[in-house]
LOLOPA-328706 format. One line per 10 residues: number of its first residue (from 1); for each residue x, y, z of C-alpha. Coordinates in pm, 1 decimal, decimal comma, always signed. Layout:
NUM) X Y Z  ...
***
This chain:
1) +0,0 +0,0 +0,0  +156,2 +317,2 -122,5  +50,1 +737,7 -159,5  +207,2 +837,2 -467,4  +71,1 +1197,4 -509,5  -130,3 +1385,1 -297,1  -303,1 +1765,7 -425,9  -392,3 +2046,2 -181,5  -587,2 +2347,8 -234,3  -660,0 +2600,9 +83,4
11) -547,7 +2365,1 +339,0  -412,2 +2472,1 +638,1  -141,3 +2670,4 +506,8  -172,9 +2539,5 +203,9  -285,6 +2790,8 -93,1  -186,5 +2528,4 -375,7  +54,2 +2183,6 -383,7  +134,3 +1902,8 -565,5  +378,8 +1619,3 -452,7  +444,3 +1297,9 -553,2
21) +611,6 +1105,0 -344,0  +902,6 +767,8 -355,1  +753,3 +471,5 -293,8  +936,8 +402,3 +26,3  +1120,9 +643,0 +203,8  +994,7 +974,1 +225,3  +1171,1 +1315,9 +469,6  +980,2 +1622,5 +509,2  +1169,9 +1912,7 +656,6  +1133,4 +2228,9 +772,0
31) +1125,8 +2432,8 +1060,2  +841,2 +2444,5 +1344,1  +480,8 +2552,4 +1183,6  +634,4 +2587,6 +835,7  +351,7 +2285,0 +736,1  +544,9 +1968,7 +774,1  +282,5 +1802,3 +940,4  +23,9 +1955,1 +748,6  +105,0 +1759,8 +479,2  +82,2 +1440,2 +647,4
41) -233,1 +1469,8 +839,0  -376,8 +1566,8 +476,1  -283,7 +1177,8 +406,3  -424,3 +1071,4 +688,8  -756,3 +1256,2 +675,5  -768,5 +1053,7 +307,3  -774,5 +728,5 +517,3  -995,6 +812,3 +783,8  -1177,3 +1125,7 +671,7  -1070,3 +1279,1 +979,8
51) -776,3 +1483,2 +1149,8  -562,7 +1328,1 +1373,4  -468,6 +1666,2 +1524,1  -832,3 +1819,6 +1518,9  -1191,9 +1753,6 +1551,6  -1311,1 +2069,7 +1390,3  -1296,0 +2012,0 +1035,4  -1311,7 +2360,2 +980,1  -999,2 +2420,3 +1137,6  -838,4 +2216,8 +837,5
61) -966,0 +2536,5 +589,2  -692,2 +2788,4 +526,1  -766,2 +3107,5 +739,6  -1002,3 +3334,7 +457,5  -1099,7 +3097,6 +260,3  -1442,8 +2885,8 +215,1  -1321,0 +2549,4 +151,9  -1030,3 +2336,0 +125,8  -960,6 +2008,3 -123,1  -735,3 +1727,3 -82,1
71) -699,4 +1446,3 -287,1  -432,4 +1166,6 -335,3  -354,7 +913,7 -543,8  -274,4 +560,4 -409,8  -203,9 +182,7 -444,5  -356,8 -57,6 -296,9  -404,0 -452,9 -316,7  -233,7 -363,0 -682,2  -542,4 -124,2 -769,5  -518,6 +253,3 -855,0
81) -759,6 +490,6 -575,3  -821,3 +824,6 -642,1  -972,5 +998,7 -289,9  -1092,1 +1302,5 -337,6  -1208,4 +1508,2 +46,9  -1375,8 +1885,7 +49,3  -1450,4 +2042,0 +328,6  -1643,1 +2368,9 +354,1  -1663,6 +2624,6 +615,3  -1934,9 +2429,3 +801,5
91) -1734,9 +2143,7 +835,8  -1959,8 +1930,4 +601,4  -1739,2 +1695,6 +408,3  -1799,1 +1541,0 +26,3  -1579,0 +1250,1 +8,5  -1543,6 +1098,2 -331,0  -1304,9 +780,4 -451,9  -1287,9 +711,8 -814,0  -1502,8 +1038,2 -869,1  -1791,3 +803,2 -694,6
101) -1924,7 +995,5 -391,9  -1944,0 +765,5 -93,6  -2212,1 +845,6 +179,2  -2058,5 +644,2 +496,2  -1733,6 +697,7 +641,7  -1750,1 +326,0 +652,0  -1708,8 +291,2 +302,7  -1368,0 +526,9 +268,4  -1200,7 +260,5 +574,8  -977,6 +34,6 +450,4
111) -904,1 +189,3 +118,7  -602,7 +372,1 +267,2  -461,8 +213,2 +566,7  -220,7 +478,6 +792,6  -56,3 +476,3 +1100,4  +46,6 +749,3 +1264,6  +264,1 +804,5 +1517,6  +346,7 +1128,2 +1690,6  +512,7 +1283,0 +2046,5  +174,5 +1255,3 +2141,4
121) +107,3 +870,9 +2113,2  +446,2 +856,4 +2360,1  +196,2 +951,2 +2665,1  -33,2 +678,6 +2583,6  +80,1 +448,1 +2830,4  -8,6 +724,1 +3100,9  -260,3 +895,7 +2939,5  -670,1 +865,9 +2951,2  -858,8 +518,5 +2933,0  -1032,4 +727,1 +2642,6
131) -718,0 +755,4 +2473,1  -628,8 +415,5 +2481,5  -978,9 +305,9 +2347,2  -931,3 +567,8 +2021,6  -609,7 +428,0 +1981,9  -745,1 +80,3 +1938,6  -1070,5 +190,0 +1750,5  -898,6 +375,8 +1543,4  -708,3 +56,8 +1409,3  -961,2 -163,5 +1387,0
141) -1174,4 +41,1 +1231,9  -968,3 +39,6 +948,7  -893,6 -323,0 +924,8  -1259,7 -388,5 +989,6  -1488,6 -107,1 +822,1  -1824,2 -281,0 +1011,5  -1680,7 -200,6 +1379,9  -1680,7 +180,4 +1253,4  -2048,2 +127,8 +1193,4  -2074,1 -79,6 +1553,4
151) -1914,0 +192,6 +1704,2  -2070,8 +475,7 +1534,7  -2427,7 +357,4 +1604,9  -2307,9 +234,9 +1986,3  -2246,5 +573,2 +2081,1  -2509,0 +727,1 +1907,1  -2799,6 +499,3 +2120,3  -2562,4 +599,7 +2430,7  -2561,5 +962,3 +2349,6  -2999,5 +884,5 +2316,3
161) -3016,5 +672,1 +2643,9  -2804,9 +929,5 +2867,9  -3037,0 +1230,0 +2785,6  -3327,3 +995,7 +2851,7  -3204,4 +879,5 +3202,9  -3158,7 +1276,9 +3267,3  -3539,1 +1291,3 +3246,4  -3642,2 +963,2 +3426,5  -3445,9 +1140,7 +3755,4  -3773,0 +1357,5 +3698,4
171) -4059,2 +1225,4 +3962,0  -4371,9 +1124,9 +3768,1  -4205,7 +981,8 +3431,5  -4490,1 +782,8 +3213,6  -4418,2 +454,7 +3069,2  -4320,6 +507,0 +2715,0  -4008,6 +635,3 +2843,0  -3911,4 +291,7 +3039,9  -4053,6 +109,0 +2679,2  -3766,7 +342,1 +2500,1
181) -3549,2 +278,4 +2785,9  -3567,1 -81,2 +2714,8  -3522,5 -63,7 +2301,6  -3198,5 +137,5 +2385,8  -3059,2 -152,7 +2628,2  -3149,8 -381,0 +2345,0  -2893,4 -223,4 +2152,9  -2641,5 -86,7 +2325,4  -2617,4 -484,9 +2409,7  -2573,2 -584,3 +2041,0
191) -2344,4 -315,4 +1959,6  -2137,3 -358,6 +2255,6  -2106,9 -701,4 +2226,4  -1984,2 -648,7 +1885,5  -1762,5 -432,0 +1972,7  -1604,4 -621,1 +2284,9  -1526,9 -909,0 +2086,9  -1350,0 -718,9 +1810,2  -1115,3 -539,6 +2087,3  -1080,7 -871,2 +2265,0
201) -949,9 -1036,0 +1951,1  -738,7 -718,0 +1824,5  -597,2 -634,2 +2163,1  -468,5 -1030,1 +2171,4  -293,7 -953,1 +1832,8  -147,9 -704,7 +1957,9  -24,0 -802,1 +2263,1  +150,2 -1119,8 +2077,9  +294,8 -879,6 +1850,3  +420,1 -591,7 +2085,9
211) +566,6 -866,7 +2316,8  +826,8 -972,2 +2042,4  +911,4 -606,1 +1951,1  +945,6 -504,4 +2340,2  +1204,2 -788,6 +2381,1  +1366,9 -715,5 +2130,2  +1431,6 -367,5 +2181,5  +1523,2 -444,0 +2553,3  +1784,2 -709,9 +2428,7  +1524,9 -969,7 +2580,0
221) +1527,5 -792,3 +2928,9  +1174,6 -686,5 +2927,7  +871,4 -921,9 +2900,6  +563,7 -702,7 +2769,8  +199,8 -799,0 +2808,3  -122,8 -616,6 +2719,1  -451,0 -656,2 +2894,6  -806,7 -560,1 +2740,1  -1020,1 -453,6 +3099,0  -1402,7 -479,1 +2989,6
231) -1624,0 -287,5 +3214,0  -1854,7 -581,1 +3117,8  -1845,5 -959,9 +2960,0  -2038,2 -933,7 +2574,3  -2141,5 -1263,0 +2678,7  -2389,6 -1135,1 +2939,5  -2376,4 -736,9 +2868,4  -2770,7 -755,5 +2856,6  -2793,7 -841,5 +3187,3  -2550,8 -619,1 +3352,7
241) -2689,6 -358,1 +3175,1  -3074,8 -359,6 +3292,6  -2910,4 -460,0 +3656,8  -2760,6 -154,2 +3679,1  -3055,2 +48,4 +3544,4  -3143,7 +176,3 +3874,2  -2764,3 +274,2 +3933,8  -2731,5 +481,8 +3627,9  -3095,8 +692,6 +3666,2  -2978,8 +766,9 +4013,8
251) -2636,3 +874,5 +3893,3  -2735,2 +1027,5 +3558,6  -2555,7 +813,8 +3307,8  -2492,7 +471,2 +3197,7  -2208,9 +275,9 +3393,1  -2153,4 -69,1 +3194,8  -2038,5 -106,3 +2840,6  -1753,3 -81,6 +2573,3  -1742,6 +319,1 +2670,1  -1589,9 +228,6 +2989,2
261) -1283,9 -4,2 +2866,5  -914,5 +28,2 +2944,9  -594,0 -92,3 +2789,2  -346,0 -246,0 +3094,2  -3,9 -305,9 +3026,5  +297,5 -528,8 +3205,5  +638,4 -538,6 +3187,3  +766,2 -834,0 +3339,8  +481,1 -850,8 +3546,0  +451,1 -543,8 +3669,4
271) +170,5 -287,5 +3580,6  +352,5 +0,8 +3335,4  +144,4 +247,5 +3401,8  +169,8 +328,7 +3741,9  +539,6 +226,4 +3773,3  +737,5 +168,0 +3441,5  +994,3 +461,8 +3354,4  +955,8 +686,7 +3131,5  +1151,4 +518,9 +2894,2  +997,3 +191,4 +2905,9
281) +692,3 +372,1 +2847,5  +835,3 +549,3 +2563,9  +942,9 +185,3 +2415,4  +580,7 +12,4 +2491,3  +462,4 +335,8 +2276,8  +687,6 +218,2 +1980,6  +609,6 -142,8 +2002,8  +253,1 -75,8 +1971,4  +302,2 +144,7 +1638,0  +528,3 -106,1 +1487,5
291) +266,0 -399,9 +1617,7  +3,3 -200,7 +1423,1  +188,0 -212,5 +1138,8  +218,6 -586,5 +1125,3  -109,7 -678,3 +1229,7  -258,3 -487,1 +929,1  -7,2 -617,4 +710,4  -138,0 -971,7 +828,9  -486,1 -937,0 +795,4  -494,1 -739,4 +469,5
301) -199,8 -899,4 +354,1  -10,5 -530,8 +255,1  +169,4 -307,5 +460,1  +56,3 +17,2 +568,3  +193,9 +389,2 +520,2  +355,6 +475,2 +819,6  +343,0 +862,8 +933,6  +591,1 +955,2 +1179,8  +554,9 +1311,3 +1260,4  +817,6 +1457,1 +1443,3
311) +869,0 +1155,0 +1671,5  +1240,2 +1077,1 +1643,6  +1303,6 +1399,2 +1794,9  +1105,1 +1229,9 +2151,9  +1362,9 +911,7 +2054,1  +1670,2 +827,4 +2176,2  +1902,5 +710,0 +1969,4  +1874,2 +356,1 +2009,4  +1495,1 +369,4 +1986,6  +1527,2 +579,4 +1658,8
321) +1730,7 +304,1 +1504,5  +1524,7 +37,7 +1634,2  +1244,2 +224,1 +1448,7  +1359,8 +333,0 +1131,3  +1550,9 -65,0 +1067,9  +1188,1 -227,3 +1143,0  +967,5 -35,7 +859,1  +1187,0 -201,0 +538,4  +861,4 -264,6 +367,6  +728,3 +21,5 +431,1
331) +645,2 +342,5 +254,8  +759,5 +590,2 +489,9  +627,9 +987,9 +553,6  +902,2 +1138,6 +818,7  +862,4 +1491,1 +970,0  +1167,4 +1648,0 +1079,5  +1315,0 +1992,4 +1158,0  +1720,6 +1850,3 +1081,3  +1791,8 +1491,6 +885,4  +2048,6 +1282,9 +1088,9
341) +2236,7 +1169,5 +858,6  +2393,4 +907,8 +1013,6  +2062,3 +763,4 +1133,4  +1974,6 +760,9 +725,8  +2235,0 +605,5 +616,2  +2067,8 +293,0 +586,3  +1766,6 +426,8 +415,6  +1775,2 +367,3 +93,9  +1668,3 +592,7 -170,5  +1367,5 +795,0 -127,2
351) +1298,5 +1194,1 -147,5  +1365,0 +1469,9 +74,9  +1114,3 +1766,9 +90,2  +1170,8 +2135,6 +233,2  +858,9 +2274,1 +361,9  +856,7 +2701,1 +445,6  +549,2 +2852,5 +479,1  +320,9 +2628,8 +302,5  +550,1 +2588,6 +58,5  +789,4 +2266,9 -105,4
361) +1136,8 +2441,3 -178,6
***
C-alpha cells in the first residue's frame, strides 16, 4: 500500500501543492509551523476522513478561505484509488473515490490504511482510558470497516439513552419512556457485544505482537503484556446492563459497556502504568506502532503507510534506530526539523522535501 501523489488546495497553510512522493522512504523538513505536518495529516484525513490533530474540520480550511480540497492518489491490493475530500466552512465533508461519492465513512475505511505516530502517542501508556480506546478503535476500524459502523451507532444509542435517564431522575415519568429505555438496552447490548469481541481479539494480536518487539528492543530484558479490561463480559452485557438500570438513573448516566474499557499493560509482570519509567513507556509506545503495522499487514496482507511526525526527535538514539531498521517494507512519511544523517544512512533511496510557509522548496 503506497501514496504516490497527494493535491492540496486552501489547506491549512496550504494555498496550492502538488507532490508525488518515492515509494518508500519519504523526509519532510522544515522548521516548526512551516507545514510539515500539514502535509501528512492531509494523508491521513484521506484514510480516515478525519484529522488526527483536530476535531473541527473547519480548522483544516486555510484562514479566509471557504473550503479546502485534498486528494491523493494511491495503491492498494495492486489497484489505482483516487480519494478526493472537500470540506467547507461548516465542516460538512464530500468525500469521493474514483469520482464516486461515498455516503458512509464506513465505506472510505480500509481503502487507505495509515498509522500514525506522533510525540503525542508517547503519553499513551499514562494517558486517559479514552485515549487508549481511540487508539485501538482507530485501528480496527480500518482493518474492519463494520466495527466503525458498531461503534458509530453504539455511541449514538448511548448519546440517546443518557439524555433519557436525565429525564427519568424527573418524579412522575410515564411509561413510554421505560418502553424506550428498554429498546436502547437492546442495543447498546448488540453493539457492545460487537464491539467487545472485536477489541478482545485485536488487543490479543497485539499483545503477541508488541511482546516480540518489546524484547527485542530491551535485548530480551523486558517481558511485555497487554490486557483488554471490559467494564462488562459481551457474553452477558444484557444483563448487567438492565441490573444496573437503577444505578445509572440515580447517577445520571450509563455505567456498563464498551465506553468504559481500558488498555493495561505489564512489563515483566509489573503494571507500566503506574510504575514503568519513562523510557519503558516510551518503548511500549513504539512497540505498539510497529505492532500495528504488522497486524494490518497480516490481515490485509499489505503493509501500511507509516506517518511519523516529528517523533524521532522524543527518541533516543537507540529507539530511533530500532524504528527506522523495522519499517523495510514500508512506505515511509518522516517529519523532521534537521535529517540525521547518520541515522539515514541505511535508508535507501527515497525523497527529501523542504517545507517554508506552506511551501515545497
Amino acid at each position: 500500500m503506497r501514496v504516490d501523489s497527494i493535491k492540496l488546495k486552501n489547506f491549512r497553510n496550504y494555498v496550492e501543492l502538488k507532490a508525488e512522493f518515492d515509494g518508500k522512504r519519504n523526509i519532510i523538513m522544515g522548521e516548526n509551523a512551516q507545514g510539515k505536518t500539514n502535509l501528512i495529516e492531509a494523508i491521513y484525513l484521506c484514510a480516515f476522513a478525519r484529522s488526527f490533530r483536530t476535531n473541527n474540520s473547519t480548522d483544516l480550511i486555510k484562514i479566509g478561505e471557504d473550503s479546502c480540497n485534498i486528494t491523493a492518489e494511491a495503491v492498494s491490493d495492486d489497484i489505482d484509488k483516487k480519494i478526493s475530500i472537500t470540506i467547507n466552512n461548516s465542516g460538512k465533508k464530500m468525500i469521493k473515490k474514483d469520482n464516486k461519492f461515498l455516503h458512509r465513512t464506513a465505506e472510505l475505511l480500509n481503502n487507505l490504511v495509515v498509522v500514525v505516530f506522533s510525540p503525542d502517542d508517547l503519553r499513551i501508556i499514562k494517558d486517559s482510558p479514552e485515549k487508549r480506546r481511540n487508539f485501538i478503535d482507530k485501528e480496527i476500524s480500518q482493518l474492519r470497516p463494520s466495527y466503525f459502523d458498531a461503534l458509530r451507532n453504539y455511541k449514538e444509542v448511548l448519546r440517546h439513552k443518557n439524555s433519557l435517564i436525565k429525564q427519568l431522575r424527573t418524579p412522575g415519568t410515564d411509561g413510554k419512556m421505560m418502553d424506550m429505555l428498554e429498546i436502547y438496552d437492546m442495543q447498546l447490548a448488540q453493539y457492545g457485544g460487537e464491539i467487545i469481541k472485536s477489541r478482545r481479539e485485536f488487543v490479543a494480536m497485539l499483545s503477541e505482537k508488541a511482546s516480540k518487539i518489546q524484547s527485542n528492543i530491551s535485548k530480551e530484558h523486558e517481558t511485555l503484556s497487554i490486557k483488554y479490561v471490559e467494564s462488562v463480559a459481551a457474553e452477558n452485557i444484557l444483563d448487567e446492563i438492565i441490573n444496573s438500570r437503577e444505578k445509572d438513573i440515580y447517577n445520571g448516566h450509563c455505567s456498563i459497556g464498551p465506553h468504559r474499557d481500558d488498555l493495561d499493560f505489564y512489563i515483566n509482570g509489573i503494571d507500566a502504568k503506574k510504575f514503568g519509567s519513562q523510557g519503558q513507556q516510551r518503548t511500549v509506545a513504539l512497540a505498539l506502532k510497529l505492532a500495528e503495522i504488522q497486524i494490518a499487514e497480516m490481515i490485509l496482507g499489505e503493509n501500511a503507510v507509516l506517518l511519523l511526525d516529528d517523533v524521532l526527535s522524543e527518541l533516543d538514539r537507540e529507539r530511533q534506530s530500532y524504528l527506522l531498521n523495522e519499517i523495510e517494507d514500508v512506505q515511509l512519511f518522516l517529519t523532521t526539523t534537521e535529517v540525521n544523517s547518520e541515522l539515514l544512512q541505511g535508508m535507501e533511496g527515497g525523497n527529501i522535501f523542504k517545507v517554508k510557509n506552506g511551501t515545497l522548496i
